[in-house]
C-alpha positions as CSV (number, residue, x, y, z in Angstrom):
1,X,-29.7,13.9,2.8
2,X,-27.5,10.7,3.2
3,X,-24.5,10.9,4.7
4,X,-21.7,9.4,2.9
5,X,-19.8,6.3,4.2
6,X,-16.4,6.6,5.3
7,X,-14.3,3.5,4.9
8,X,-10.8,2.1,6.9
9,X,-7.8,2.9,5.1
10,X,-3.8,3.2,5.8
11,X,-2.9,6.7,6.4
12,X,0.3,8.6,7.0
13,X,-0.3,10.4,10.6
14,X,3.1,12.0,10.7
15,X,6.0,11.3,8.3
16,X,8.3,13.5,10.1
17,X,8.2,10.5,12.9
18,X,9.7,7.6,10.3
19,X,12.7,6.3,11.1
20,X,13.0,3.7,8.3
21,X,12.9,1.0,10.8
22,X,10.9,-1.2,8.3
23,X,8.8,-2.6,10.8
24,X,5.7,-1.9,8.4
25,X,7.3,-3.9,6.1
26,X,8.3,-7.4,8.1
27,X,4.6,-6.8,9.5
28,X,2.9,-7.0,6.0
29,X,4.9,-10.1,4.9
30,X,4.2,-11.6,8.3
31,X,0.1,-11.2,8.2
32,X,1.1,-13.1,4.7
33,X,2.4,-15.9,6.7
34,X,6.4,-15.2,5.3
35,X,9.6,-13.7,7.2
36,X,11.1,-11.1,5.6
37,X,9.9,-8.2,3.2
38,X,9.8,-9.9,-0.1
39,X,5.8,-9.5,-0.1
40,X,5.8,-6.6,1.7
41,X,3.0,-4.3,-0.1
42,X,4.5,-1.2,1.9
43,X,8.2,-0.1,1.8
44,X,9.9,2.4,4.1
45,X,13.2,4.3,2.0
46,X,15.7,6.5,3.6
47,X,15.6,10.3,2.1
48,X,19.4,9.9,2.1
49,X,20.7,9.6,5.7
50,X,19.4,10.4,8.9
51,X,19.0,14.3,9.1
52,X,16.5,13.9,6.2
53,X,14.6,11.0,7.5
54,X,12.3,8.4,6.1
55,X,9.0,8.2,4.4
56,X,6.6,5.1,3.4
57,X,5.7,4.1,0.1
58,X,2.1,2.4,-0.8
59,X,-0.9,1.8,-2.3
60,X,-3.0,5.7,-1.9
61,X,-6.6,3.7,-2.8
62,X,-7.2,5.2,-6.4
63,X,-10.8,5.7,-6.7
64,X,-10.1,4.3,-10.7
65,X,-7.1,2.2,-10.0
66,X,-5.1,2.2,-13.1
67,X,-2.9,-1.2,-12.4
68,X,-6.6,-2.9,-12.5
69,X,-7.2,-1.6,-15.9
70,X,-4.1,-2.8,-17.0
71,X,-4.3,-6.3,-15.4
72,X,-5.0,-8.9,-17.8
73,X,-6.6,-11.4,-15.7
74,X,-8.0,-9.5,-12.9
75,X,-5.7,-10.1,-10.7
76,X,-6.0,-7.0,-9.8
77,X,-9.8,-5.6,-9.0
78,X,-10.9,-2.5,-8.0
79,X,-12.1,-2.2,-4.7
80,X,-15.1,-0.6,-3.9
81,X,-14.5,2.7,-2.5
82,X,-11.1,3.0,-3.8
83,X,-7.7,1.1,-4.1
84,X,-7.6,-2.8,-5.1
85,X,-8.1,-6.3,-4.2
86,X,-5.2,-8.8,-5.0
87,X,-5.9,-12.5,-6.0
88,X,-2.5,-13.6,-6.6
89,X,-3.7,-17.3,-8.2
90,X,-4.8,-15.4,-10.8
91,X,-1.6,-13.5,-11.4
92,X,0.5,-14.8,-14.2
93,X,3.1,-12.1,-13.2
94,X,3.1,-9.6,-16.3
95,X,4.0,-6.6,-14.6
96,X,1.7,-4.2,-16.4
97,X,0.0,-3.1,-12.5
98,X,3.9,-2.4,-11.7
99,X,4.4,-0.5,-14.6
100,X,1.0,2.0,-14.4
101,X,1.0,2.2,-10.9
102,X,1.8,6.0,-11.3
103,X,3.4,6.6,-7.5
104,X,5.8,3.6,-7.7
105,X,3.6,1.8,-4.8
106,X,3.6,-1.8,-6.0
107,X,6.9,-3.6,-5.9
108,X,8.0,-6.9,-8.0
109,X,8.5,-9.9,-5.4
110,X,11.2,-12.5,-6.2
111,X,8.7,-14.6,-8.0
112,X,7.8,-11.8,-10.4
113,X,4.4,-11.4,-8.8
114,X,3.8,-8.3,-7.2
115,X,2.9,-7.2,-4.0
116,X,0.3,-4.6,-3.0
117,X,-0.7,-2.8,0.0
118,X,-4.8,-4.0,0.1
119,X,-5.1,-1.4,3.3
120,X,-5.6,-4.2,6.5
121,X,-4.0,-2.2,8.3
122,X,-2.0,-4.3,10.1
123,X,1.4,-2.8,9.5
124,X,0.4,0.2,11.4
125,X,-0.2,-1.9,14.6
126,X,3.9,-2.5,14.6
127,X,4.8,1.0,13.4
128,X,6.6,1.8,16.7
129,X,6.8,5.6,16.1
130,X,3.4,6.6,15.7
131,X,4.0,7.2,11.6
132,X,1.3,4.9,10.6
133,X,-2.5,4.5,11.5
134,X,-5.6,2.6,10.3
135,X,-9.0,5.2,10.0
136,X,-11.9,5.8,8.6
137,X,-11.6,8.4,6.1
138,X,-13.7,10.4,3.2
139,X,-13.3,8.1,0.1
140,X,-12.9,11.1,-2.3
141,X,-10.7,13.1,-0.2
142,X,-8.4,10.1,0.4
143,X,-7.5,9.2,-3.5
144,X,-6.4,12.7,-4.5
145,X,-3.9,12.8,-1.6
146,X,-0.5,11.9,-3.1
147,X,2.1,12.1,-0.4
């Protein structure tokens, strides 16, 4: 029997942690090479003031991605094992992978292309509360999990 291979991926080790500091998303634009959050592929949103906290929006690695199957150009590709590779010299900035992204987890960037979080885990390297981490996880398990 073969034993099935786990891949690295972005999870969420404890949302009750997030602050909305944002520091996920200046660390995504800055492994771009840009300051700020304009190409940020994760964002962090306040549940409506302190008390309630914070959670993290992004890409959960759909095993049949649907804002691949809606790119025109491929642009967007599906990655092997789930979630999607972003070529953005392909992108003519359509919007179609913002509009079927059924969780809301790719955002428009000023220049109407969008950003998307590809799983590098390097945002989870700056999350200073402990919210974020980079593992290997069980393919399968990991695209049904909507948080």
């Amino acid at each position: 029997m073969s034993e099935k291979k786990k891949i690295k991926r972005l999870v969420i080790k404890d949302i009750e942690k997030c602050v909305g500091c944002g520091m996920c998303m200046y660390a995504c634009s800055r492994r771009k090479g840009e300051a700020g959050i304009d190409s940020s592929g994760i964002l962090a949103v306040s549940l409506s003031g302190f008390e309630r906290g914070a959670t993290v929006i992004f890409c959960r690695a759909c095993t049949e991605p649907p804002c691949a199957q809606v790119c025109p150009t491929g642009a967007m590709r599906a990655k092997e094992g789930g979630g999607v590779l972003y070529h953005e010299t392909d992108c003519i900035g359509c919007g179609n992978c913002i509009e079927a992204c059924t969780i809301g987890a790719i955002f428009r960037r000023r220049n109407g292309k969008p950003a998307v979080c590809v799983h590098c885990g390097y945002c989870a390297d700056y999350c200073p509360h402990g919210v974020l981490a980079y593992e290997e996880v069980e393919p399968e398990a990991f695209s049904r999990v909507i948080v």
